[in-house]
C-alpha positions as semicolon CSV with decimal commas, in nm:
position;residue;x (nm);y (nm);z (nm)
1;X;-3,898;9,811;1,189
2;X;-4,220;9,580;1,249
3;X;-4,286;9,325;0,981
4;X;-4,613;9,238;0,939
5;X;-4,790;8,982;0,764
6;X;-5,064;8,939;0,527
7;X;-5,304;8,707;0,383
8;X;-5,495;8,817;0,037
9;X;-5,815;8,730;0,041
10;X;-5,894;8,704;-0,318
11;X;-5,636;8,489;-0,411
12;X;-5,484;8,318;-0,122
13;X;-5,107;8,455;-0,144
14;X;-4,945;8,531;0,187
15;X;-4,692;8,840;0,192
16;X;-4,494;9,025;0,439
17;X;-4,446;9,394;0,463
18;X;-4,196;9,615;0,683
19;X;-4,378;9,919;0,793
20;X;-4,247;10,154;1,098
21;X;-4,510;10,239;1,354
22;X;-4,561;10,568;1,258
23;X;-4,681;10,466;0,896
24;X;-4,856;10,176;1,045
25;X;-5,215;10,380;1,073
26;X;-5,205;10,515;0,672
27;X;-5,101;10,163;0,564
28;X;-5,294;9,982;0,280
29;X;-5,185;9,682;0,222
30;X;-5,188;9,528;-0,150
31;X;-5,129;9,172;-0,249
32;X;-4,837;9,213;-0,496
33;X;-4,928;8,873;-0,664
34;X;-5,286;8,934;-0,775
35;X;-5,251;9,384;-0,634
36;X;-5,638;9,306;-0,479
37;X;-5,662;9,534;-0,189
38;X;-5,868;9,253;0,015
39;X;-5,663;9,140;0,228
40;X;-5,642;9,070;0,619
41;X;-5,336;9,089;0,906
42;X;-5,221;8,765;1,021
43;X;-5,028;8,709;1,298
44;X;-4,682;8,624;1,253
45;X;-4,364;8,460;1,437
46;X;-4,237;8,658;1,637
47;X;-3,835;8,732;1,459
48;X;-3,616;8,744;1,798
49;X;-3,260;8,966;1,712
50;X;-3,011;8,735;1,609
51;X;-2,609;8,830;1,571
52;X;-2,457;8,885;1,229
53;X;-2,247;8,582;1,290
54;X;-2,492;8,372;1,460
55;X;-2,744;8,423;1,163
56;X;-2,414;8,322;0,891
57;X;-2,376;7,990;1,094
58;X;-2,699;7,854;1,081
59;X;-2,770;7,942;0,698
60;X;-2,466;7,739;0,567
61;X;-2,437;7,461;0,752
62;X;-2,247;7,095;0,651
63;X;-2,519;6,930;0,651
64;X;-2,648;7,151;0,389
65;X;-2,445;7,188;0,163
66;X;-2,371;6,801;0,175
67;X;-2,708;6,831;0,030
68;X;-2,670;7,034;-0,293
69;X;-2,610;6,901;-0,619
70;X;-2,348;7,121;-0,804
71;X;-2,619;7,046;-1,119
72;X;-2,897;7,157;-0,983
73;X;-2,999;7,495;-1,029
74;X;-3,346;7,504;-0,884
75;X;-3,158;7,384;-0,542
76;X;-2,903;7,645;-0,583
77;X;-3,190;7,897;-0,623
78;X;-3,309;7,768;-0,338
79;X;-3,043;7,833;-0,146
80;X;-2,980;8,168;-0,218
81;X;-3,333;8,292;-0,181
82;X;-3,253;8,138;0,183
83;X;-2,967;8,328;0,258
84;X;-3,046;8,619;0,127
85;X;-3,412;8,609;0,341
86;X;-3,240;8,532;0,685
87;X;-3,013;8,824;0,588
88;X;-3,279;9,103;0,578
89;X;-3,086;9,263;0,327
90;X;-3,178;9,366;0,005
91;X;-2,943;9,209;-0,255
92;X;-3,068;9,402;-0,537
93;X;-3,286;9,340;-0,849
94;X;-2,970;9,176;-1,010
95;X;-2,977;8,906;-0,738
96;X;-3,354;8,834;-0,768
97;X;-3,373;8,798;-1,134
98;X;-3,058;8,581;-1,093
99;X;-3,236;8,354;-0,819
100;X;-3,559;8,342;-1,015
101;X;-3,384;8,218;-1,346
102;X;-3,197;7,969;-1,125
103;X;-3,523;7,860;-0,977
104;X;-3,653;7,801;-1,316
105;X;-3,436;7,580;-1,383
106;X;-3,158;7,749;-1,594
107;X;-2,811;7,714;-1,522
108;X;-2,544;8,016;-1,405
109;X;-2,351;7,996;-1,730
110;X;-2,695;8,069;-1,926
111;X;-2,784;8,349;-1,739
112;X;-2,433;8,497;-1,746
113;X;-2,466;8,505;-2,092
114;X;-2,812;8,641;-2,073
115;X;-2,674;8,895;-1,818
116;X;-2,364;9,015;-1,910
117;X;-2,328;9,298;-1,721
118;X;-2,362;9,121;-1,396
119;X;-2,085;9,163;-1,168
């Protein structure tokens, strides 16, 4: 499925959005920071198909994770929203609210208090 990208007009934010080319003529395109319906195609990179294992080895590299402070949530945050964007999968709400927090600064045994039901 196509992704294509978008610039909003009123407020600046750049987005992506995966539409197949049979919905491609009814899309409209919102801006999910500011929802303004102004908002223009760019052109993008173009994503060339990748292996499963090929796309594992160059997200976690040495050099990398040589890198990361064990302390460091926002880096850890980081990290993951990395990952999980050169997987193309969607990790769930769970994960997102997890990588936000992180991001924010707050460390994994806060929010596993503040999430107990995370598995």
């Amino acid at each position: 499925m196509p992704r294509y990208a978008f610039r909003c007009n009123d407020c600046g934010h750049r987005f992506y959005q995966f539409v197949s080319y049979a919905e491609y003529e009814q899309l409209r395109p919102v801006c999910p920071r500011c929802q303004s319906d102004a908002v223009q195609r760019r052109i993008g990179r173009v994503a060339l198909g990748k292996s499963e294992e090929s796309r594992f080895e160059g997200m976690v590299n040495d050099e990398m994770l040589a890198g990361l402070n064990p302390d460091d949530p926002k880096a850890l945050g980081q990290l993951m929203r990395q990952m999980s964007a050169e997987t193309g999968e969607s990790l769930g709400d769970d994960f997102g609210e997890v990588v936000d927090r992180l991001e924010r600064g707050q460390s994994p045994d806060e929010i596993e208090k503040a999430m107990p039901d995370l598995e």
